[in-house]
N, C-alpha and C positions, 0 to 999 in steps of 0.2 A: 504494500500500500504506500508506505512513504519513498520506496524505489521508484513506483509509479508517479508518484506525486514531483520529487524530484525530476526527472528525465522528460516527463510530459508538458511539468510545470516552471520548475524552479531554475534550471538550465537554461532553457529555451529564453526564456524573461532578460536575465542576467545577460547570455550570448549577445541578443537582440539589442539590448541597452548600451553595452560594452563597443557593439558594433556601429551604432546609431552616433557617433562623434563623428565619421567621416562619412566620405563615399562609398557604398558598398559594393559598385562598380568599376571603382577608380584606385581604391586606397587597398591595403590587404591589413590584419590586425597586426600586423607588428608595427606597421603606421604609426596605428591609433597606440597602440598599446610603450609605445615610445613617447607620444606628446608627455610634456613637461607632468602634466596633472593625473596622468595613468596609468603609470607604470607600476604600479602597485594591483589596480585594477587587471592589468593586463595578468602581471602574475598570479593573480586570485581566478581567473580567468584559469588558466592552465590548469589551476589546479579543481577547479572544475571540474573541467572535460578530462582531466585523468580519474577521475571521480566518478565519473559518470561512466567512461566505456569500463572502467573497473567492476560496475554494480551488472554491465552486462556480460562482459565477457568472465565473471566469476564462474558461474553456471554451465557456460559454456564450457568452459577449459576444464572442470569439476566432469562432464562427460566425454571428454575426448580419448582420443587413442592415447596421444603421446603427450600428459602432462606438464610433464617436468619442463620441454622444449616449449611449449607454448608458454607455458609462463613465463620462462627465460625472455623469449621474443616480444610481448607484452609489456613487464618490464624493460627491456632497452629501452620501446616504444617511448615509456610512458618519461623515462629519463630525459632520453633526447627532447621530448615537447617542454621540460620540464627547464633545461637546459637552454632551449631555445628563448622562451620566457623570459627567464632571466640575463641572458646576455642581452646589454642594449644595441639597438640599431640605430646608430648614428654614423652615417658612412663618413660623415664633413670631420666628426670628430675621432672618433674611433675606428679607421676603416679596417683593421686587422680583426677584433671584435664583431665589427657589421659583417665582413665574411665569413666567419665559422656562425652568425646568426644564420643565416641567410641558410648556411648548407646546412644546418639542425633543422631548421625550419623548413625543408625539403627529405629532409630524413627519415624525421619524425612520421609524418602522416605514410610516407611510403613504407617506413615500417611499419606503422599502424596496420594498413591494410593489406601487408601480404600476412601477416601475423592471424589477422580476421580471418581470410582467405584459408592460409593453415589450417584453422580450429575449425573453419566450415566443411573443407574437405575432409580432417580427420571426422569430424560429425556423421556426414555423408555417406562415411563406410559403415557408420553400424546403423544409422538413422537413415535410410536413403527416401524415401517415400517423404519423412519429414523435412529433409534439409534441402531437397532439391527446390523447392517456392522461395526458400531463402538465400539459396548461393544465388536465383536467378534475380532475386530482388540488391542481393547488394553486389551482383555484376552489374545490374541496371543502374543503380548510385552511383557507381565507380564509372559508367557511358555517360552520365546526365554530368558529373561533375569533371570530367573531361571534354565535354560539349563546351558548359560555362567558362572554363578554362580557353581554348582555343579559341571561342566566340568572343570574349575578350580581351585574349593575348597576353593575359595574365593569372597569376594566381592573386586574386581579391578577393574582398571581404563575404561574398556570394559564395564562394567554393567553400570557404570557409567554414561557412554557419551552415552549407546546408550538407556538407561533410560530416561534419561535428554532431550535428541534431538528427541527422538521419543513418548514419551507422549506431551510434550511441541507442536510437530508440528501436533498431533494427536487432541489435544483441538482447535488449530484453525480452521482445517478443518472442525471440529466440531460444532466450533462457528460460520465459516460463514455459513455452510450450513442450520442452526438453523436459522438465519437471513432471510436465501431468505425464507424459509418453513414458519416460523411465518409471516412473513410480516413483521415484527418489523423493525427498523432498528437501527443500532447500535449507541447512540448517542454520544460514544469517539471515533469511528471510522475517521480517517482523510483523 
């Protein structure tokens, strides 16, 4: 319930707020999350979203084949975004700093999602009937946010948030329907 409440609610809100300082077709949040007034913001932000794909891909990785490695790869993920956050970008001032931003800040989500991708396929072998609407839903994510991406020849604020809110809420679904199927039941759930 307050999984729900969070990811559906409290994420979403915050993202949208966070992002709403700039362009969301022009600027990307390391932008925003760089102005004088929100860098604080920015990194409460990360730690967000490492928050939130956590509450979904728990479940997930709790049924996968190969534990240990996806958790591993999760963790880097969740590092590297964590990492990215906190180093600033200011290329004028710090350009050594702005470029290891820049390449965590590419990393990061790339790791994110072959990590997902992992823990969907390892799902897929023992859950196949179940996981196949879901590989094909967040292969579909991964074509829509590569469209937005090329359509505007950048990675901005758009990819960003619908990146973040739509795999994020894409693992929980995920998770609970994993729950009623296995029998299991989830035992951080509140």
């Amino acid at each position: 319930m307050l999984e729900g409440l969070y990811l559906l609610v409290v994420y979403p809100i915050y993202t949208f707020w966070f992002a709403n300082h700039a362009s969301i077709f022009d600027e990307n949040l390391s932008y925003v999350g760089n102005l004088d007034h929100l860098h604080w913001a920015f990194i409460l932000w990360g730690l967000l979203t490492v928050l939130a794909l956590a509450l979904g891909l728990r479940t997930c990785i709790d049924h996968s084949l190969f534990k240990k490695r996806n958790r591993m790869l999760v963790m880097l993920a969740a590092c590297l975004l964590m990492l990215a956050v906190t180093l600033p970008y200011r290329p004028l001032d710090l350009p050594l700093l702005s470029l290891i931003h820049i390449l965590l800040s590419f990393a990061a989500p790339l790791s994110l999602l072959a990590a997902v991708f992992m823990i969907f396929m390892d799902l897929r072998m023992l859950y196949p009937s179940l996981m196949a609407p879901y590989l094909s839903v967040f292969l579909l994510i991964c074509v829509i946010a590569l469209g937005i991406y090329f359509k505007y020849a950048s990675v901005n604020t758009l990819v960003e948030i619908f990146l973040s809110i739509a795999v994020s809420n894409l693992l929980k679904f995920t998770a609970r329907n994993l729950t009623k199927v296995s029998g299991k039941t989830d035992e951080y759930q509140v």
